[in-house]
C-alpha positions in Angstrom: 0.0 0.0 0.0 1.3 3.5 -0.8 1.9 4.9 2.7 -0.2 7.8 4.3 2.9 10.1 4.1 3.0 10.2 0.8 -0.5 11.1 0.2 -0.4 13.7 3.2 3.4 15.2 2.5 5.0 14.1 -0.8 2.1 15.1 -3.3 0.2 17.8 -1.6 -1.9 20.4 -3.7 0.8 23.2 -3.5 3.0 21.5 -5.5 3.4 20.8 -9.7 4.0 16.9 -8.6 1.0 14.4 -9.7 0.7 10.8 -7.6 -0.7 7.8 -9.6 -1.0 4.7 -7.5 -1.6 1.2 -9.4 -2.9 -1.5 -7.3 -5.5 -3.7 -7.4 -9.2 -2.1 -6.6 -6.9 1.5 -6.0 -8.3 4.6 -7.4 -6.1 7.1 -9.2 -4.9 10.8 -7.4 -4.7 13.0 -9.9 -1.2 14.6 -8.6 2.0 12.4 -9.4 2.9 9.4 -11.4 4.3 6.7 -9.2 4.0 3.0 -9.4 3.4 0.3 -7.0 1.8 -3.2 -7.9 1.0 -6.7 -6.3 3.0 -10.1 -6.8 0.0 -12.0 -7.9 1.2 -11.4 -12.3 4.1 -12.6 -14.2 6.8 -9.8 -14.0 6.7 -9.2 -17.5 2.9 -8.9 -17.9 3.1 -6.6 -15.2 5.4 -4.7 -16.9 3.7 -4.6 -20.2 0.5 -3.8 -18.5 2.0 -0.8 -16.6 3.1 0.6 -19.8 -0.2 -0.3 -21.8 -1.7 2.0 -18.9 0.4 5.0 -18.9 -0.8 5.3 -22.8 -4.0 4.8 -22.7 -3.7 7.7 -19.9 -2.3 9.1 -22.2 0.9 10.0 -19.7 3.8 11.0 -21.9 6.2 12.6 -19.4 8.9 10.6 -17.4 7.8 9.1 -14.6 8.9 8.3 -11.0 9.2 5.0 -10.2 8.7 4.0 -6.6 8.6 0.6 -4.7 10.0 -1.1 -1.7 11.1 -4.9 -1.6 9.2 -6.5 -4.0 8.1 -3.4 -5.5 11.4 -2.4 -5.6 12.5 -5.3 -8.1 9.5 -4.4 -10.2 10.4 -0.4 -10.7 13.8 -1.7 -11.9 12.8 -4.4 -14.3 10.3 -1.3 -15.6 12.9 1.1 -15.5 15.5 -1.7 -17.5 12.5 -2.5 -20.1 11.0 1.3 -20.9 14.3 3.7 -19.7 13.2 6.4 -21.7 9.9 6.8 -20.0 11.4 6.7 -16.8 12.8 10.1 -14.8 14.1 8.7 -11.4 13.8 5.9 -9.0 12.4 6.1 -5.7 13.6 2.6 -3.7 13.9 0.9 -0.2 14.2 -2.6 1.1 16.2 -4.0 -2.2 15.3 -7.0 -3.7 17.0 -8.2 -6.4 15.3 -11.5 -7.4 19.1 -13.1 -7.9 21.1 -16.0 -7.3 22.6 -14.8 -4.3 19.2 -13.5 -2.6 17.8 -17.1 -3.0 21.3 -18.7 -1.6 20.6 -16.0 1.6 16.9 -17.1 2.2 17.4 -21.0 1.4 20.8 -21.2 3.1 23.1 -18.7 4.0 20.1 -17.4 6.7 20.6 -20.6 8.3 23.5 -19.7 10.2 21.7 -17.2 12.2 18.2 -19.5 12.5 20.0 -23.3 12.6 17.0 -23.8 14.9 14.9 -22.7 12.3 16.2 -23.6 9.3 16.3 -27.5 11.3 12.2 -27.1 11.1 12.1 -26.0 7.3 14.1 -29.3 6.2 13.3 -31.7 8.6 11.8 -34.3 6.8 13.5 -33.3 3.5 15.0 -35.3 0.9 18.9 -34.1 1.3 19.9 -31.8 -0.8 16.1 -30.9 -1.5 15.4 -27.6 -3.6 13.9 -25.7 -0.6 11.3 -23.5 -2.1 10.9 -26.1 -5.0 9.8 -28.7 -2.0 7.5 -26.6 -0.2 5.9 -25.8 -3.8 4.9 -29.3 -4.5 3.7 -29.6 -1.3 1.2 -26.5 -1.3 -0.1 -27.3 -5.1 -0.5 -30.5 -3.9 -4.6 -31.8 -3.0 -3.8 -32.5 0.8 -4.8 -29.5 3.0 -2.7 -30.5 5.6 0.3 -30.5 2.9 -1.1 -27.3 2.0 -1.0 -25.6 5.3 2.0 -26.8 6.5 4.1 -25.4 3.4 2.0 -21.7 4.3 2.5 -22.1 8.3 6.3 -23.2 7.3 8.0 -21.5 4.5 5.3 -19.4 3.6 6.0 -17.6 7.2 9.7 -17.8 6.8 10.4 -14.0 5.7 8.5 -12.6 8.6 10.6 -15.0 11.3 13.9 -13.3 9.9 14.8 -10.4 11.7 13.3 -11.6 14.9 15.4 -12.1 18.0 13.0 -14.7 19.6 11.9 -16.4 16.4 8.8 -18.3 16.1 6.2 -19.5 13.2 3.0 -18.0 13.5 0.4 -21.1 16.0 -2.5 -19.3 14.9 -5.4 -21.1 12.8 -3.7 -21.1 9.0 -7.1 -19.6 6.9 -7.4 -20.7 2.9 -6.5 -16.7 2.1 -3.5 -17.5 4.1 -2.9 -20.9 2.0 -3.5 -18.9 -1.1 -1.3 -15.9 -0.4 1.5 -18.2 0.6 1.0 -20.6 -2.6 1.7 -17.7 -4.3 4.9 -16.6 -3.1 6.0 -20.2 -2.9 6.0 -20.5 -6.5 7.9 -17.7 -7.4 10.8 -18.5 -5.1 10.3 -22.1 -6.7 10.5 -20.3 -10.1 13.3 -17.8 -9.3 10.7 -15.4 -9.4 10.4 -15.8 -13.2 13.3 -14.3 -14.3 16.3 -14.9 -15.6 19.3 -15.3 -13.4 20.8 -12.0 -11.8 18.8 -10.1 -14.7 18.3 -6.7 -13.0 21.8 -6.5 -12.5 22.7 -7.7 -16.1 20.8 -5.0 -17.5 21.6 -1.9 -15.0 23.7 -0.4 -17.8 20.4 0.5 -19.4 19.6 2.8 -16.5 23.1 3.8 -15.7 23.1 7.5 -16.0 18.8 7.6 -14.2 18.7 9.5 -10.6 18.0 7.2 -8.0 17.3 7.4 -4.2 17.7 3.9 -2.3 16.8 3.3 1.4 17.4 -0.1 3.3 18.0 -1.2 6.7 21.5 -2.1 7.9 20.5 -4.9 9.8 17.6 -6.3 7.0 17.5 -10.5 7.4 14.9 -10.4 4.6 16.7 -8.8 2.0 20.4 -8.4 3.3 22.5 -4.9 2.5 24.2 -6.4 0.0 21.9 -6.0 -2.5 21.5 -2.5 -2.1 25.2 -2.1 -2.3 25.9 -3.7 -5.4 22.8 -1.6 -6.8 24.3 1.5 -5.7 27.7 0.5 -6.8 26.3 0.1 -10.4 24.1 3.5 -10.3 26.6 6.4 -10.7 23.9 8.8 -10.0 22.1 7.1 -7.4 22.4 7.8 -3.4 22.6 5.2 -0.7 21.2 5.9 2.6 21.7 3.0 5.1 19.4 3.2 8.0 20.9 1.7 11.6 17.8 0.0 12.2 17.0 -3.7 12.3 14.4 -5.8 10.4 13.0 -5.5 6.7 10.6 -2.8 8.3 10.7 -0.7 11.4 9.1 2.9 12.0 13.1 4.4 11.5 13.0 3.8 8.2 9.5 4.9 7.5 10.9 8.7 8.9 14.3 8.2 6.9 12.1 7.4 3.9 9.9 10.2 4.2 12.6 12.7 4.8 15.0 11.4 2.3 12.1 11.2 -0.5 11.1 15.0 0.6 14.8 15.9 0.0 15.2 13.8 -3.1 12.0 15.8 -4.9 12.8 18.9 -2.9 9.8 19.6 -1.6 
């Protein structure tokens, strides 16, 4: 969801910026073009549809591209696909969709959860795909299957960051079953893309103004990313917030106060 802030602060009436938020059921603000969208598409439907829509808007300045985590790895692959309709990025919580973000999340994260990572591939076949596993299990016909895959590694991102980790005991509902099946199979499927392919193609938005936010201490999606993002953006600026977790009201101010100074408003 785009946050309050940016309704309230970062597109307010007194100023020439417009605010467009796409999302499902979302009704359009007449005051600033930015993007945001859900995981439930193919990435490159998403992006084709996001482009089919700023035409038949008929929107022909640059936009600003906005997004956090998953969002995040969206305005990129827009920004990588359609450069020359794109102004600047506005980004936080870096996700790059890559090799090395799967090895954290199925692997490397282990060595600060062992107790956790024990409960994920207990019963596994060794040397079992992790996300591929839980994928067969919640496509599969058994509801028990189903719910243990979306209590399990469908709850894995938010256990990450915490100090006194725990899966979620409360009853598993079928929207929870369905939200996890979804993310499941785009871990399973490397999130449909093509191996490291945001940072294959960051030449194409080499010289594009870009503002990037992330935690220092983020389990979800680990610094690294944003550093080799930054590294590759000449014109981009890196602001590394000392807070933990893939969230936190810190980096909600930072964000707001960085964005403000980034449009200079």
């Amino acid at each position: 969801m785009l946050p309050k802030f940016l309704i309230r602060d970062i597109c307010p009436r007194k100023t020439d910026i417009r605010c467009f938020l796409w999302k499902p059921a979302a009704k359009t603000e007449s005051r600033c073009w930015f993007f945001m969208a859900g995981r439930a598409a193919l990435p490159a439907f998403l992006l084709h549809d996001a482009a089919r829509l700023l035409d038949f808007l008929d929107i022909k300045e640059k936009v600003i591209l906005l997004g956090g985590s998953w969002g995040a790895t969206l305005a990129l692959l827009f920004a990588e696909k359609y450069p020359e309709r794109v102004k600047a990025l506005l980004l936080s919580k870096i996700f790059l969709a890559d090799e090395i973000s799967a090895g954290w999340t199925d692997d490397v994260s282990g060595w600060f959860y062992p107790d956790v990572m024990d409960k994920l591939r207990r019963n596994m076949p060794e040397n079992a795909n992790l996300p591929e596993y839980y994928a067969e299990m919640v496509n599969s016909r058994n509801l028990s299957d189903q719910v243990k895959a979306a209590s399990l590694y469908g709850n894995y991102e938010r256990v990450l960051g915490q100090l006194v980790p725990a899966f979620e005991k409360k009853e598993v509902t079928q929207d929870d079953v369905n939200a996890a099946r979804i993310f499941i199979n785009y871990a399973a499927a490397g999130f449909m893309l093509k191996d490291d392919q945001i940072m294959s193609n960051v030449e194409r938005i080499r010289e594009l103004p870009a503002l990037i936010v992330h935690n220092r201490l983020d389990m979800v999606c680990p610094l690294i990313g944003a550093w080799r993002l930054h590294k590759a953006l000449p014109a981009s600026k890196l602001v590394i917030v000392p807070e933990k977790g893939h969230v936190g009201p810190l980096m909600a101010r930072t964000l707001k106060k960085e964005i403000r100074r980034f449009l200079k408003i």
